[in-house]
C-alpha positions as CSV (number, residue, x, y, z in Angstrom):
1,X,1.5,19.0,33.3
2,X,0.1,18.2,30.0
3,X,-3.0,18.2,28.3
4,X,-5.9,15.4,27.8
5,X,-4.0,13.1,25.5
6,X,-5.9,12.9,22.2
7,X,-6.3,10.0,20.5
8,X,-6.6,9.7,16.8
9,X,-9.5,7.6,15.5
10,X,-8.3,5.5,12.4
11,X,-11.6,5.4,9.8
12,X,-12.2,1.6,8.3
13,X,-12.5,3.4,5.3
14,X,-9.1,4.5,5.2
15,X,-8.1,1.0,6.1
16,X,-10.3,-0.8,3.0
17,X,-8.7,1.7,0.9
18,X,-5.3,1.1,1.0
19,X,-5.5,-2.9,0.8
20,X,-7.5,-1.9,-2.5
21,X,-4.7,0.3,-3.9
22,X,-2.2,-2.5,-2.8
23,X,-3.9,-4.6,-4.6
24,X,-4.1,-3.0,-7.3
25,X,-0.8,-1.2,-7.1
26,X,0.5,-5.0,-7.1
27,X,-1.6,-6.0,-10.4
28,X,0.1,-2.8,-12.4
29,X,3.2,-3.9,-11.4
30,X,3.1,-7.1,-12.4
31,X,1.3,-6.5,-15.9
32,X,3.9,-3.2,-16.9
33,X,6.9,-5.6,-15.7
34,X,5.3,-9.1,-17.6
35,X,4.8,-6.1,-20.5
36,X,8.7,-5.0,-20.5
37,X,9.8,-8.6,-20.7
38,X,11.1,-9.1,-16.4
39,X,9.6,-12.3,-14.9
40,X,10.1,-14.2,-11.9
41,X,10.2,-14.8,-8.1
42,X,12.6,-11.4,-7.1
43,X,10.8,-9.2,-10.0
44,X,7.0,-10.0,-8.0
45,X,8.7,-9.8,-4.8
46,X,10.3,-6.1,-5.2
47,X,6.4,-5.6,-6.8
48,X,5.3,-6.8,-3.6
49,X,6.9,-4.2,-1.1
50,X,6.5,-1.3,-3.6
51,X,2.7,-2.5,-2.7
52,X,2.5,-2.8,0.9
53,X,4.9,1.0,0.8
54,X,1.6,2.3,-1.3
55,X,-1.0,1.1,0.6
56,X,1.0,2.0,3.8
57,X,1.0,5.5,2.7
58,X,-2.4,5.7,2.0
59,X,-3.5,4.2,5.5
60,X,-1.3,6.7,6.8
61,X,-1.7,9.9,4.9
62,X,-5.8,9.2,5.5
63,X,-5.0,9.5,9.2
């Protein structure tokens, strides 16, 4: 037999907060790579999942 299973209230905070650092993750990446002189389609796309890999990690680490 186990335990009461415990379930682990996610905060909205924590959700607001890592769509904000996507988005804003997403804006450095794009500005720094415009800045180094890489443009186009496959540069804003690899900018795109180094977002949603941030702001995935912060939804989760705020866990």
């Amino acid at each position: 037999m186990s335990g009461p299973r415990v379930r682990i209230k996610t905060g909205k905070a924590s959700l607001i907060g890592g769509i904000a650092v996507g988005i804003a993750s997403l804006a450095i990446w794009v500005g720094v790579t415009r800045e180094l002189g890489f443009s186009g389609l496959p540069v804003v796309a690899l900018g795109v999942l180094v977002s949603a890999g941030v702001a995935t990690w912060i939804r989760v680490a705020d866990l």
